[in-house]
C-alpha positions in Angstrom: -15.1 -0.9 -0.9 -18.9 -1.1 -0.4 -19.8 0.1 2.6 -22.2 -2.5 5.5 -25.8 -2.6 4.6 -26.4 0.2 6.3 -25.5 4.0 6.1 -25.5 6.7 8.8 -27.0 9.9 8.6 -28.8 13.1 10.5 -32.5 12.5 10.6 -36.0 14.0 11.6 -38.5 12.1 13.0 -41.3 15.0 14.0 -43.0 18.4 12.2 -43.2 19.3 15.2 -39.4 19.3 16.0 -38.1 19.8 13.6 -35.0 21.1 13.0 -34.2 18.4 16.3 -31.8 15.8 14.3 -30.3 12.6 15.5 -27.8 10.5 13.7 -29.5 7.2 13.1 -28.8 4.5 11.0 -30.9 3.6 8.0 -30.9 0.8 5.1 -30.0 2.4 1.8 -31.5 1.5 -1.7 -29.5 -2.0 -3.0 -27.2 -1.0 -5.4 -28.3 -1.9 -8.2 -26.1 -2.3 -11.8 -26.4 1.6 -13.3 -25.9 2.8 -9.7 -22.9 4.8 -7.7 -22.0 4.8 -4.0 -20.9 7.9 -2.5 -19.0 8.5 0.2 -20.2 12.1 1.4 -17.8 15.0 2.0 -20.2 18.1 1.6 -23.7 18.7 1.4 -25.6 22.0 0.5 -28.6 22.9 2.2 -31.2 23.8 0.3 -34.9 26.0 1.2 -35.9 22.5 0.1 -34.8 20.5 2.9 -36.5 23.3 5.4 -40.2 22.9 3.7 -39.8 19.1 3.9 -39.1 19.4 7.5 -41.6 21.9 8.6 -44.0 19.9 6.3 -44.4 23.7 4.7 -45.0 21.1 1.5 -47.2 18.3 3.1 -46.8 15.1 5.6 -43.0 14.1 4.9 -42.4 10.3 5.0 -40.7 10.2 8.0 -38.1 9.7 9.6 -36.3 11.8 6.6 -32.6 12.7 6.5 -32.8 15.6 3.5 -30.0 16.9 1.3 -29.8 16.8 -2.3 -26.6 19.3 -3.1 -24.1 16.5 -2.6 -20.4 15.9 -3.4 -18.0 13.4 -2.3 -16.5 10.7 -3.7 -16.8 7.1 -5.5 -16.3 4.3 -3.5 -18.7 1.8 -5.1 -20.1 1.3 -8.5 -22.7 -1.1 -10.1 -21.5 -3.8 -12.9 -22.4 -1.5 -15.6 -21.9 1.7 -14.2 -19.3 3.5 -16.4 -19.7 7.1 -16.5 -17.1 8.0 -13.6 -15.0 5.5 -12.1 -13.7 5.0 -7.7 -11.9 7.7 -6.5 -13.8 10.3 -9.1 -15.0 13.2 -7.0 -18.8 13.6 -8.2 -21.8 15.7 -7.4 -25.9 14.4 -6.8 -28.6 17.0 -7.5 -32.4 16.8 -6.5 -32.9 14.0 -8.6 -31.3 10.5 -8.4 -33.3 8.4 -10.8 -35.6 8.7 -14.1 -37.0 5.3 -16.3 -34.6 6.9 -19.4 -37.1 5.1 -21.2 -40.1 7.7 -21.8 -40.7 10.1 -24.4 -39.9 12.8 -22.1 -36.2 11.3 -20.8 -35.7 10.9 -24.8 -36.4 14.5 -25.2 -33.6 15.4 -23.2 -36.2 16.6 -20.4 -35.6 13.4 -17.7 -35.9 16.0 -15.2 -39.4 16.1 -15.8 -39.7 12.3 -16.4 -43.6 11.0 -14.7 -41.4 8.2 -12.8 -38.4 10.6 -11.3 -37.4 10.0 -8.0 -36.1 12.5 -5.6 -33.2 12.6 -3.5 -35.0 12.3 -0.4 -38.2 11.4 0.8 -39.4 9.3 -2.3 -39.7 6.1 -2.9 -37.9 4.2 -5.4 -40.1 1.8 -8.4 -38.8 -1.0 -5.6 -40.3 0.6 -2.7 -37.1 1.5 -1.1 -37.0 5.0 0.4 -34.2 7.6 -1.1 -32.6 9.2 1.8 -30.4 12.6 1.2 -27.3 13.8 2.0 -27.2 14.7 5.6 -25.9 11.1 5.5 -22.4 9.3 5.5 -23.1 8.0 2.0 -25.7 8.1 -0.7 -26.6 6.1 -4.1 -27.8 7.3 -7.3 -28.2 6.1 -10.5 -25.2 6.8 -12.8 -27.0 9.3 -14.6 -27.2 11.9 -12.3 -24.0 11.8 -10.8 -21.5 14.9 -12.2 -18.1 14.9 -12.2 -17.1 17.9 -10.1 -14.6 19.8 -12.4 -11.2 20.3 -10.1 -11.3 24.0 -9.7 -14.5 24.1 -7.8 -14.2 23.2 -4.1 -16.3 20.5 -2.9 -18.3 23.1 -0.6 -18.5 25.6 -3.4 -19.7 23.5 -6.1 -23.0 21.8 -3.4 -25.2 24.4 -3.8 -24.7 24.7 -7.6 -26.3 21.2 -7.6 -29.9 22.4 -6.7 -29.8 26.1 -6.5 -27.6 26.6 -8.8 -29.0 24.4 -12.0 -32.7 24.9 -11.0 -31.3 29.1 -12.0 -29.4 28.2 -14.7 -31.7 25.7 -16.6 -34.5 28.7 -17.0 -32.2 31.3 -18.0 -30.6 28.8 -20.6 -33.5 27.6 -21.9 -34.9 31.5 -22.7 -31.3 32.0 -24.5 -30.2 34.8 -22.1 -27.2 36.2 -23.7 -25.8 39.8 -24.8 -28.9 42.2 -26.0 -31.2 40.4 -23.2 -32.3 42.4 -19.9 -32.6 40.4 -16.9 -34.6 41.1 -13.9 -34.0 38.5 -10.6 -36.3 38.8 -8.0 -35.2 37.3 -4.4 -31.6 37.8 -3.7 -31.2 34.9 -1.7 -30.2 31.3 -2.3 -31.5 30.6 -5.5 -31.6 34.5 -6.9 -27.8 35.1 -6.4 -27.2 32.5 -8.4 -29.2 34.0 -10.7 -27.7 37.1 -11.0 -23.9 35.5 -11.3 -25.1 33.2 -14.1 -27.4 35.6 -15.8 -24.5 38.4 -15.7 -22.5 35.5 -16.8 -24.1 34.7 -19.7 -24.1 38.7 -20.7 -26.9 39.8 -19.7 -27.9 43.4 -18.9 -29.2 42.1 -15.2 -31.4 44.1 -12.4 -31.8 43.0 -9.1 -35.4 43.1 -7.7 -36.1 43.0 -3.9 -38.0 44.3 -0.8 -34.6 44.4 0.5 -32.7 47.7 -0.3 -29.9 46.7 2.3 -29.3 43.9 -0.5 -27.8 46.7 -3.0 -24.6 46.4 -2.8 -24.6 42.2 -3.0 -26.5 42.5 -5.7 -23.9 45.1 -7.9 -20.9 42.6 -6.4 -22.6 39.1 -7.6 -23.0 41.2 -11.1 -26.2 43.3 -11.3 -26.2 46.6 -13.1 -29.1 47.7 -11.3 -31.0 47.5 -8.0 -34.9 47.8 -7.8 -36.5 48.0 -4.3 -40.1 46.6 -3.9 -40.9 49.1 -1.1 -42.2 52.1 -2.3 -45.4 52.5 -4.0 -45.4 52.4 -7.5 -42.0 50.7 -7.5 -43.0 49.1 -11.5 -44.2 52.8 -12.7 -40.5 53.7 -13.9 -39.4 50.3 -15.7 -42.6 49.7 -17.3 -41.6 47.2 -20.9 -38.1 46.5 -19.6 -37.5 43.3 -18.9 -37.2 40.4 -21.5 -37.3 37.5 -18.7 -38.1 38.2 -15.1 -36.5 35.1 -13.2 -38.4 35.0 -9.7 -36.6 32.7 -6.9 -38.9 34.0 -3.7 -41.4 31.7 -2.1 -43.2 35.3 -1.3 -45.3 35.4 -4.5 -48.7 34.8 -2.1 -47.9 38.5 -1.3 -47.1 39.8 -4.6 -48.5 42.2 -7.0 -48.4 40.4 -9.6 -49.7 43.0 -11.8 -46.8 45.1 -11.2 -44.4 42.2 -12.2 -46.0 41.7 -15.6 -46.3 45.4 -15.9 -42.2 45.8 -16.3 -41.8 42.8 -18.8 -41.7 44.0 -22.2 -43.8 42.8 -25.2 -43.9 38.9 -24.9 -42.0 39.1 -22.3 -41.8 36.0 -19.3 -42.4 35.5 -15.7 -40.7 32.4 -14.6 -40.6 31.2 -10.9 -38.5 28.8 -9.7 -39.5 29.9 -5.6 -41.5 27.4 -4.0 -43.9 28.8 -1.3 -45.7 27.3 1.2 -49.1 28.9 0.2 -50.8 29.3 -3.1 -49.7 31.4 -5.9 -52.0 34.8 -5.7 -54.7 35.3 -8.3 -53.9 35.9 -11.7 -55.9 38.1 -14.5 -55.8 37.4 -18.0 -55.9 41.3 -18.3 -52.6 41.9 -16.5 -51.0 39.9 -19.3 -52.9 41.4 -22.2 -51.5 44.6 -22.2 -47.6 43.1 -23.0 -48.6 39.5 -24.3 -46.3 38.9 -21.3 -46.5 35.0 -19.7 -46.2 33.1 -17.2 -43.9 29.8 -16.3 -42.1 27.5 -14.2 -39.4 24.8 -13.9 -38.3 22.0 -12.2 -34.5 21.4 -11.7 -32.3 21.2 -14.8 -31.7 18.1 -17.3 -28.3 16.0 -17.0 -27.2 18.1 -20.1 -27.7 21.5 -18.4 -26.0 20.7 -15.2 -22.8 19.7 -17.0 -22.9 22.5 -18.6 -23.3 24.9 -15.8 -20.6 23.2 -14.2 -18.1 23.7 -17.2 -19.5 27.7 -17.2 -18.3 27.7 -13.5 -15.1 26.5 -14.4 -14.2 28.3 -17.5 -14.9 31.6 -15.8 -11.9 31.3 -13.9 -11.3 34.9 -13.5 -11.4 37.9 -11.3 -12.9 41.1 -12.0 -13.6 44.2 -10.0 -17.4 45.0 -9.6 -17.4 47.9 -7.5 -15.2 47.2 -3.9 -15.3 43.7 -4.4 -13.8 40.9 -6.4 -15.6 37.9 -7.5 -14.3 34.5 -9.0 -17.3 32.7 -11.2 -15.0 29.3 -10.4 -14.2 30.2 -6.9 -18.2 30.2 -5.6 -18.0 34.1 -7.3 -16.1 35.0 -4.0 -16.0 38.9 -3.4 -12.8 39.9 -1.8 -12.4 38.4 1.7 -15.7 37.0 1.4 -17.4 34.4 0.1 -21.0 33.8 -0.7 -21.4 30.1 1.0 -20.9 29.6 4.6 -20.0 26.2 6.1 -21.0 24.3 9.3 -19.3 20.9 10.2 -22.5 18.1 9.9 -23.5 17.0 13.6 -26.2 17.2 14.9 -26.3 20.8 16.0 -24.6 21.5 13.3 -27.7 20.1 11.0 -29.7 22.1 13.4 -27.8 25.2 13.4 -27.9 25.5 9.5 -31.6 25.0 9.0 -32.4 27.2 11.1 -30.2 29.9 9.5 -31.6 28.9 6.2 -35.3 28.9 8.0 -34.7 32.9 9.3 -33.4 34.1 6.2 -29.8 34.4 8.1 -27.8 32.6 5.3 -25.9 34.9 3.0 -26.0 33.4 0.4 -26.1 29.2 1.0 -24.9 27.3 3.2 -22.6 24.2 3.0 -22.3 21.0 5.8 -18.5 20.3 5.7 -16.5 17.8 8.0 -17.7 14.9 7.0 -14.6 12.6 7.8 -14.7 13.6 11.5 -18.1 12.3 12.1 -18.4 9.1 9.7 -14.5 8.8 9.3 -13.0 8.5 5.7 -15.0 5.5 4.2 -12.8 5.3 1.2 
């Protein structure tokens, strides 16, 4: 069925109160022939929808309803959508349309396409606004809709969407494999993720953090080591160790970045996929001369690289012990009677409730809006 012309959702209407949500309704995007209706059953939420809210990033177009970690399932399609069909249980990321036409789509690279359109608060090239997932339904454009493989739960597999491909797409595109040494820096939303994938991918992987409490998460989600930020020359003893340093904070206005660059080995690379707020802290060509070391970033993941993080997820359907705990790469790398997503039912304190937890730093490791059906019923 396709739902009336309009859609419910959770939505903001202030900076200033922000994390206040109301459920509103709002006129989706027409769907258009390449597109796919969703009826929404869980949505992630991302350290993404928080900077959008507090307008950490800049004036938001508001009212916004945020949320691009989504899953659910098809109820509508276009006339020449054909890459999952009604009933198929699918998954939206941050992105929900590129032209496909560009050099860069062609590439293989559409998540850096010049005419992308996010999942929320962006306009589409017919001037209708994209609204997330806090929402009883969204539409997106065939391409960037993921069938959800059947072994990851619909909460599990959310965050993966945003957190989980915007870790995985750096770490595949270096070629992290056996041999290569790892350091992840953050072990939060984004940097448990990658530690699992990195670990998973056989890497020799050290968590780095200002957090020495974070030790034991970090052995359980897979590290071999555990570097704290805290003491005073902290780099001195891994000077030339690291081939890739993957850096999901959005603390790097307070870094030394010096001492970052000092632990990568020759040629080694800095990538930071940790948004902040402020403006990266200064950088001097000297700090890098010393390694050849560099300096990156990415956006996302491609179409290609989500799948295929998705299928990794899946195939590693097995348990292993890392030190007390168990973890199951397919099971949201659960450690023994604990899981590394927590989930709130969607309302609106719910809404409130989770972005605040994401806002203090409480979540441990992302958290998940569930209960869809109770507040938009089952819409399928």
């Amino acid at each position: 069925m396709v739902y009336p012309d309009t859609f419910d959702g959770f939505m903001v209407n202030s900076h200033e109160k922000w994390s206040d949500f109301r459920k509103e309704e709002f006129k989706p995007k027409p769907l258009d022939e390449w597109d796919v209706e969703i009826a929404i059953e869980a949505c992630g939420v991302c350290g993404s929808d928080v900077h959008t809210l507090t307008g950490g990033w800049g004036q938001a177009k508001l009212p916004v309803c945020v949320g691009h970690e989504v899953v659910g399932k098809v109820v509508a399609l276009g006339q020449k959508a054909t890459t999952v069909k009604i009933g198929d249980r699918v998954g939206v990321g941050a992105q929900v349309y590129a032209c496909l036409k560009c050099k860069v789509c062609k590439s293989g690279n559409e998540n850096y396409c010049p005419h992308q359109v996010d999942t929320y608060n962006c306009y589409y090239p017919d001037n209708s606004m994209a609204y997330g997932g806090y929402s009883s339904h969204i539409r997106a454009h065939e391409y960037f809709v993921f069938s959800i493989p059947d072994s990851i739960e619909s909460s599990i597999a959310a965050p993966m969407l945003c957190a989980g491909i915007t870790s995985y797409s750096p770490l595949s595109r270096a070629k992290i494999g056996p041999g290569k040494t790892v350091g992840v820096v953050g072990i939060g939303g984004l940097g448990h993720f990658g530690i699992l994938f990195a670990a998973a991918m056989g890497a020799d992987v050290y968590a780095i953090s200002h957090s020495p409490g974070k030790e034991a998460d970090a052995k359980a989600l897979g590290a071999k080591g555990f570097i704290s930020t805290k003491g005073k020359d902290w780099n001195v003893p891994f000077k030339n160790t690291f081939d890739f340093i993957l850096n999901t904070t959005d603390a790097t206005d307070r870094f030394d970045i010096s001492a970052y660059f000092s632990i990568l080995t020759i040629n080694g690379n800095f990538h930071t996929v940790g948004i902040s707020d402020k403006a990266f802290p200064p950088l001097r060509t000297q700090d890098m001369m010393g390694n050849g070391c560099s300096i990156s970033a990415s956006h996302i993941g491609s179409r290609e690289e989500v799948q295929a993080m998705l299928q990794l997820a899946a195939k590693l359907n097995i348990k292993r012990s890392v030190s007390s705990f168990m973890f199951d790469y397919a099971g949201y790398f659960r450690a023994d009677n604990c899981s590394w997503v927590e989930t709130i039912d969607i309302s609106e304190d719910g809404c409130k409730a989770a972005v605040e937890k994401v806002f203090n730093g409480k979540a441990k490791y992302r958290v998940t809006l569930v209960g869809y059906d109770k507040v938009f019923g089952t819409r399928a």
